[in-house]
ROKE-662850 format. One record per residue (C-alpha): residue in one letter; x, z, y. Coordinates in steps of 0.2 Angstrom, whole numbers, plus 5000, padded with zeros to 4 digits. Layout:
BEGIN
aXZY;...
END
This chain:
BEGIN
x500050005000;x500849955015;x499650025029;x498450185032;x496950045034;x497050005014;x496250145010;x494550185016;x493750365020;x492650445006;x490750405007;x489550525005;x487850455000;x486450485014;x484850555004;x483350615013;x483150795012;x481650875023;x481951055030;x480751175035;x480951255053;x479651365056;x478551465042;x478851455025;x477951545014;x478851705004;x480551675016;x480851805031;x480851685045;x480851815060;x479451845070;x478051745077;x478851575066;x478251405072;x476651355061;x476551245054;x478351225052;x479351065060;x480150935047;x482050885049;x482650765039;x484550805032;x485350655023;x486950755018;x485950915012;x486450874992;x488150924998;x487451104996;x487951184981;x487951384980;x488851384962;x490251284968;x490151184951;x489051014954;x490350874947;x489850744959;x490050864976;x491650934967;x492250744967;x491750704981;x492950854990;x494350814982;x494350634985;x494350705005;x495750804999;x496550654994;x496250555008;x496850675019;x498550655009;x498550465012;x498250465029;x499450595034;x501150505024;x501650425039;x502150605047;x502650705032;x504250695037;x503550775055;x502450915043;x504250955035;x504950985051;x503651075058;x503351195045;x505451215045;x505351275064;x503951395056;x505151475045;x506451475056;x505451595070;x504951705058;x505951845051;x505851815033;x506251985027;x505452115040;x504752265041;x503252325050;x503352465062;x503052635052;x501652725056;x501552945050;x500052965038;x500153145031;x501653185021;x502453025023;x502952885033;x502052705029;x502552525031;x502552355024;x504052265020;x504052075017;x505651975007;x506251795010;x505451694996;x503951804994;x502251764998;x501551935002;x501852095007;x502552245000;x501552415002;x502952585006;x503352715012;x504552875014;x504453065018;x503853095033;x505853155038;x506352995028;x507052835033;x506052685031;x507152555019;x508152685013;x508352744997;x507052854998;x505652734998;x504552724988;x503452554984;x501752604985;x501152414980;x501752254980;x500552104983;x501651974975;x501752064957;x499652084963;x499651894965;x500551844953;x499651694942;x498151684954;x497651544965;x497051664980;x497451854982;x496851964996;x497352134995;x496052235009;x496552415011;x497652505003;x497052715003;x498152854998;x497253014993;x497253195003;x498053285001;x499653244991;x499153054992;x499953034975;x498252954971;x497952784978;x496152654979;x496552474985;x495152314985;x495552144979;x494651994981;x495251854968;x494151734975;x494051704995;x492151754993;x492551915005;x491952004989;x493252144984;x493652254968;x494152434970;x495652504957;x496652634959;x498352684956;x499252854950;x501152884948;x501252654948;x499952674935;x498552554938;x496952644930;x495452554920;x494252634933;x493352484945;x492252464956;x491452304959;x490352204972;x490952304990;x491452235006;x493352325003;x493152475013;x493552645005;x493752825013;x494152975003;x493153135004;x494053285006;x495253264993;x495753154978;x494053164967;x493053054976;x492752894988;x491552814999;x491052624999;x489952495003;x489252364995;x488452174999;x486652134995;x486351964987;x486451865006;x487951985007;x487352105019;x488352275020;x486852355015;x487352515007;x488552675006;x488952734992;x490052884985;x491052864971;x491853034958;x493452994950;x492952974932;x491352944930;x490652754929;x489852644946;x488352684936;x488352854941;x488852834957;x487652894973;x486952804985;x487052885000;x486252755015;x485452605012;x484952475025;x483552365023;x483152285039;x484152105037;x484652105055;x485752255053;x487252285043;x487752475036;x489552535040;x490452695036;x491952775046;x492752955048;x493153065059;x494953095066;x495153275059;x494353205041;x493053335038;x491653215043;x490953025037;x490152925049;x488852815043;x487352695050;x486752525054;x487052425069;x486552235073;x487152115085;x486152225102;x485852405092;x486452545080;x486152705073;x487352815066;x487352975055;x488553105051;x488953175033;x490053375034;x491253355020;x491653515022;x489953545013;x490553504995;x489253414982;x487853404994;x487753235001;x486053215004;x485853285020;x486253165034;x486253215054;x485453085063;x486553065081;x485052975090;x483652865080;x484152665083;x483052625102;x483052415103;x484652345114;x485552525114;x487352535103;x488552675103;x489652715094;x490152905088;x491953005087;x492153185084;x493053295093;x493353445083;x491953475074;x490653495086;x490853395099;x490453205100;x491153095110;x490152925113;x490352785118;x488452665123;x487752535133;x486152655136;x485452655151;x486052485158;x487852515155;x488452345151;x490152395150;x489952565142;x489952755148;x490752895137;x489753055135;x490253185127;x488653295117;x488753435104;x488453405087;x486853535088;x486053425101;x486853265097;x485453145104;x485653255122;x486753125131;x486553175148;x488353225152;x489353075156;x491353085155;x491652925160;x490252825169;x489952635167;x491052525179;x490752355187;x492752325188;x493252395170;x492552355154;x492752495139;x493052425122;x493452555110;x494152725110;x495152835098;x495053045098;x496353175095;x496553355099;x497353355116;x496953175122;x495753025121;x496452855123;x495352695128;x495452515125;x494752385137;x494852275149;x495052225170;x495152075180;x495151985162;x496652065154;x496552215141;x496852385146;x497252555140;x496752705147;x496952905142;x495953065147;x496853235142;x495853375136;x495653515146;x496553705140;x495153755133;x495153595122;x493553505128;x493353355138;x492953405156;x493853265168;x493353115167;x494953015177;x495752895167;x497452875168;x497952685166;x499652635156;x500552525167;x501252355162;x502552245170;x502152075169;x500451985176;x499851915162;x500052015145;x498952095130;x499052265126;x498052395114;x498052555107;x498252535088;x497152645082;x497052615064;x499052695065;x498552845072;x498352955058;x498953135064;x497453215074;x498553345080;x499853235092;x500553215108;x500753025105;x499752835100;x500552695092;x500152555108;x500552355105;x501052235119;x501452065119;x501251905130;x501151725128;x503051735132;x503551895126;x503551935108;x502652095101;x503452285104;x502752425097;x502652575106;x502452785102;x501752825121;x501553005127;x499853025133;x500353165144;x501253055155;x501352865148;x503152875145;x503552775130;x504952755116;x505152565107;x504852575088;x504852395084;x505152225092;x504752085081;x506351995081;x505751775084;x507251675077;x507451485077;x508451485095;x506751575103;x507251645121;x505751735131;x506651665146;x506451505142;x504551495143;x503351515159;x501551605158;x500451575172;x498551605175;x497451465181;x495451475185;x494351325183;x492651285190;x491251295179;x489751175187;x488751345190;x490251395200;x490851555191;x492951545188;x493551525172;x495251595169;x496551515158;x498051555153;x499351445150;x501351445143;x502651305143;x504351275142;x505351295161;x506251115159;x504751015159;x504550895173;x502750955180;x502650805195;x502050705178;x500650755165;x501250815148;x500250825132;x499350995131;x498551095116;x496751185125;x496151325113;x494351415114;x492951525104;x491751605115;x490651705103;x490051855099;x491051935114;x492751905105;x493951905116;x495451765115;x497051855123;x498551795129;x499551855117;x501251785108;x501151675094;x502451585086;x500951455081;x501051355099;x503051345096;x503151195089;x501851115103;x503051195119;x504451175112;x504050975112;x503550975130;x501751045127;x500651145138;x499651275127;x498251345137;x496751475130;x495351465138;x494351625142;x492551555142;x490851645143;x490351695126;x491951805123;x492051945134;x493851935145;x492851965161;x491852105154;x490352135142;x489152025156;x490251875152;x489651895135;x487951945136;x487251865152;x488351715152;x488651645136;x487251715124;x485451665117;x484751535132;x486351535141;x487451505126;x487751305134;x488851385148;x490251425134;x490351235133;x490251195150;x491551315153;x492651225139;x492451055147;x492951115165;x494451195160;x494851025151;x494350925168;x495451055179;x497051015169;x496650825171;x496050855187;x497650945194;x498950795184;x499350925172;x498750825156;x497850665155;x496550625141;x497650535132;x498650675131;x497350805129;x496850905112;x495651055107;x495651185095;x494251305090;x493951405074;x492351465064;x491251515078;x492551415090;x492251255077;x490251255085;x491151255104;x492351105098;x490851005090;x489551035103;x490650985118;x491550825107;x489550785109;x489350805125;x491350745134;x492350645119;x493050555131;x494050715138;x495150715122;x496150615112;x496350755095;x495350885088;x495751025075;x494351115069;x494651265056;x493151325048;x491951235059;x490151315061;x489251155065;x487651135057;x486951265068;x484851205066;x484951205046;x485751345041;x485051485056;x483351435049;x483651475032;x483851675027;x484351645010;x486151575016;x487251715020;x487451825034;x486151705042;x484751855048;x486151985058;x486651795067;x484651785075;x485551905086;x486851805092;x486151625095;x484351655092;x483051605076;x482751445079;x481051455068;x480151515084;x479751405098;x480651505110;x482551455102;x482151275094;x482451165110;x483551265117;x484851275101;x484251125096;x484851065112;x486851075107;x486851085088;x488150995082;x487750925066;x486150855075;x486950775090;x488050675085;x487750495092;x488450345092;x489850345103;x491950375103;x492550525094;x494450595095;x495650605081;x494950765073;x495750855057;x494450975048;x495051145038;x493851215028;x493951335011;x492551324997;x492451484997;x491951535013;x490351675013;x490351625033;x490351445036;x489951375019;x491051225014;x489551105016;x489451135035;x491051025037;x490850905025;x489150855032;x489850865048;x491250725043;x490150625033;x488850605049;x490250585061;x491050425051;x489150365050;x488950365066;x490650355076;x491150175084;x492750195086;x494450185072;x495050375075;x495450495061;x494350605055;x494850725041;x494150845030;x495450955023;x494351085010;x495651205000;x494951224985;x495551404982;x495251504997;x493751565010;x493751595028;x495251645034;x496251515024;x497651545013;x498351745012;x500051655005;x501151665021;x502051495016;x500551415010;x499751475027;x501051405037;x500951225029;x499451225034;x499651255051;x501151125051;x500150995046;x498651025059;x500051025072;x500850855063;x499150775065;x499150835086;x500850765090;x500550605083;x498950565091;x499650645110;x501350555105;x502450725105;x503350715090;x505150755095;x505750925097;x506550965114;x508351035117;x508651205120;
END
């Protein structure tokens, strides 16, 4: 075969397949369905197949597969380089920063060659590395002979923590397996079918967990006693309202488990004394769930709670502190809601709270010391300063595991600036370095510039982007440039570091993010008011006027101009390639959510209900025009697409595998132009794409291969 035009692109057959939109008998459609229900008409619906097994739809992916392989020899020897620089700015053999748990000191460690991480640890006096560690659990021997392995969360025991639970998933199905371990001897005891999570009780006898309902709901909590068969096990909470999900957590001092349900706009949560022993039947309710009103509970001590809410109009949260005998009395407020500051989440200990949030769209952290007699009184935040303008930073909170401690573990970075970890002394935000991830390959901070832009929405709100490149390029001429967005579910996209835009900068790229309406970089409104239910069409607008404000100021040119989105960020790429093709020239879409009309209708696909809350249920007239308006799948026209390369896992329990490859088969039916359009569905793993480091970073080489060539930035630049 001497050209890429040999070979044709796989054709799935259109078939008619009418879907209900509105009522249908024996399905929870939500409220006030439309009756009689609407008929859409989905040629590429046989492509569903929940087993994963039908031969024909089986055939059909791999011959995409194959395709995709065609089409990309021409830039294999690009891939190759690509996925070299990769390796290169990575440290091979690392260690993360150690974090104090108990008796001991924890960390993972990760060996040239090896896929997956090793689980240690040391004495808490010991010297991470040294010959006093111990290995705690290595992922590759885990792995080993399996196609896809994702190990969750790794639990040691109280008190001694010589006992240990961890959850596996084998499949990519975001369905895990707890085992446990004693003295590096895997037990026969399992427990099957929950969502990973696991929090001991008091000590090594027992565990919480929570397992998925058949549309893979977190529905309930469960407690497990060492021993004794799931059979026996108790349920302790069950949810049964498909809008909400049931979650578990435990306080800071570990005598008590939070539990509840929370939705999209509400939650409820319940606290359980462990100090109580066997009786795990009597839950204290903190308040009863009130429609639009979340919070989320911390305990402070034992008896007072610290809570965090939106109730009362406060769109970008109060705290208020109540006591645990009068847990639903909220009315004194610590820290009262703020136009200019947006609180995201917030961790306890003894002496001193610490915040995470947001301000003038960067992230913030904040602490609040405890007063002498140990309560919280003032409510003055104290902000820990950063030097440069445009940075990430956050408490880590899941290493904070000593409630009595003058210190948190805090991360920084900046699109520039690789990560350091910090141990900060709340008391006065001084700070000592305990890690600084080392980026190899000729990497030099100094040789990259990070600035912040604003673009024009056609409402007239600023959007802010943030943007790096490398200081030699020539900006009196447009270069090729990498735009990134999501904007959902009030995700925020940071600008952090990333070796993943390397290979695009160091090619003479710009790589911009995007802070559009639908995340919530400006503060819970951008979220709520701006990019959600009947307003979601602004995260789109938003997208498209960042991408006319880099044409607009030289910086980029369409020719010269690709996107990238992912999951919920794979609906923003398809609904504005739609509306603006013409703006880009390549697209990479990961895990697209695309066929936005077929599968919110439809409750029995998973994790559909909770999403009513998020886009709204298009079975009632109020939401059909309107989402019908920008769904993807059903407006695509015939008109000019970019180049667009498509990752997808078979797997996946949150975009199912069919959503891309209708959305491929409908775009070549419909495109009028030559352009690329790939489908790339691994076989063997779910959402979050491969779990094997190496196999990961192939990946990404050959999404970044496909930009290059079609923006014409294939040659690496010259330190």
């Amino acid at each position: 075969m001497s050209t890429n035009d040999e070979v044709k692109p796989p054709v799935a057959p259109r078939r008619e397949h009418i879907v209900l939109i509105g009522k249908v008998e024996g399905q929870d459609r939500g409220e006030n369905p439309i009756d009689p229900p609407l008929r859409h008409v989905d040629h590429y619906f046989w492509l569903r197949d929940d087993e994963r097994k039908d031969p024909e739809v089986m055939h059909y992916l791999k011959q995409e597969n194959e395709y995709v392989q065609y089409r990309m020899r021409d830039i294999q020897q690009l891939q190759e380089e690509i996925y070299a620089e990769h390796i290169s700015h990575i440290q091979e053999t690392d260690m993360s920063a150690p974090y104090a748990h108990g008796p001991y000191r924890y960390y993972t460690r990760e060996e040239k060659g090896k896929s997956y991480k090793i689980h240690c640890r040391v004495p808490a006096t010991g010297k991470p590395g040294s010959a006093e560690e111990e290995i705690i659990m290595d992922v590759n021997q885990v792995a080993e002979g399996k196609p896809f392995c994702d190990v969750m969360q790794i639990k040691p025991a109280p008190p001694d923590h010589q006992r240990i639970a961890y959850s596996v998933d084998w499949v990519g199905k975001e369905v895990y397996t707890i085992e446990l371990k004693e003295r590096d001897k895997v037990l026969e005891e399992r427990v099957e079918g929950t969502n990973g999570d696991i929090i001991w009780g008091l000590d090594a006898s027992s565990f919480f967990y929570t397992t998925k309902d058949e549309a893979l709901r977190d529905n309930k909590v469960w407690r497990h006693i060492i021993g004794q068969p799931q059979s026996a096990d108790v349920c302790l909470y069950e949810e049964n309202d498909p809008l909400f999900s049931a979650y578990m957590d435990k306080s800071a001092d570990g005598n008590t488990l939070i539990l509840g349900s929370m939705s999209t706009e509400t939650a409820e949560a319940h606290l359980l004394d462990l100090r109580k022993g066997n009786d795990y039947t009597t839950l204290e309710v903190v308040r009863p769930r009130v429609k639009g009103v979340r919070y989320g509970v911390e305990l402070h001590g034992t008896e007072e709670l610290v809570i965090l809410t939106n109730e009362g109009g406060a769109i970008n949260h109060k705290i208020v502190v109540a006591s645990r005998s009068d847990p639903s009395n909220w009315s004194r407020v610590l820290v009262p809601n703020s136009e200019a500051s947006f609180i995201e989440s917030c961790a306890v200990t003894k002496h001193f709270m610490v915040l995470n949030g947001r301000r003038n769209g960067l992230t913030r952290v904040w602490t609040l010391q405890a007063a002498a007699d140990g309560t919280f009184r003032d409510g003055e935040l104290k902000e820990v300063k950063m030097d440069e303008e445009v940075f990430t930073v956050e408490c880590i909170m899941g290493h904070m595991k000593t409630y009595d401690t003058p210190v948190f573990r805090m991360y920084y970075s900046s699109m520039a600036t690789p990560p350091t970890w910090y141990d900060v002394t709340a008391a006065d935000h001084s700070r000592v370095v305990v890690k600084t991830r080392e980026v190899g390959g000729g990497f030099r901070s100094e040789d990259f510039v990070v600035e912040r832009h604003f673009a024009t929405a056609p409402d007239g709100t600023a959007i802010p982007l943030s943007m790096v490149f490398h200081k030699s390029m020539d900006r009196s001429v447009p270069h090729p440039c990498m735009l990134y967005g999501y904007g959902s579910y009030g995700l925020s996209m940071d600008p952090e570091f990333t070796i993943k835009h390397l290979p695009y900068t160091e090619r003479g790229m710009y790589y911009v993010v995007a802070h559009i309406r639908g995340g919530a970089e400006m503060g819970r409104a951008w979220y709520e008011v701006g990019g959600k239910y009947l307003t979601k069409r602004n995260t789109f607008s938003d997208f498209i006027a960042a991408a006319e404000y880099l044409i607009e100021k030289k910086m980029t040119t369409p020719a010269q101009l690709a996107c990238e989105g992912r999951s919920a960020g794979g609906l923003l790429l398809g609904a504005v390639l739609n509306m603006r093709p013409d703006l880009f020239q390549a697209a990479i879409s990961g895990v697209p959510f695309v066929d936005l009309m077929t599968t919110m209708c439809d409750p029995t696909i998973p994790l559909t209900t909770g999403e009513w809350e998020e886009w709204g249920n298009p079975n009632t007239y109020k939401f059909y025009d309107y989402m019908l308006s920008y769904s993807p799948m059903d407006n695509v026209r015939a008109q000019r697409y970019p180049n667009i390369y498509i990752q997808a896992g078979l797997h996946d329990p949150r975009v199912a595998y069919w959503e891309p490859a209708k959305w491929v088969s409908k775009l070549r039916h419909m495109k009028t132009d030559q352009n690329e359009i790939l489908l790339n569905m691994d076989l063997e793993s779910g959402h979050f794409s491969a779990k094997d480091r190496y196999k990961y970073w192939r990946e990404s080489a050959s999404q970044q291969a496909f930009v290059c060539k079609h923006l014409k930035s294939t040659v690496r630049r010259l330190k």
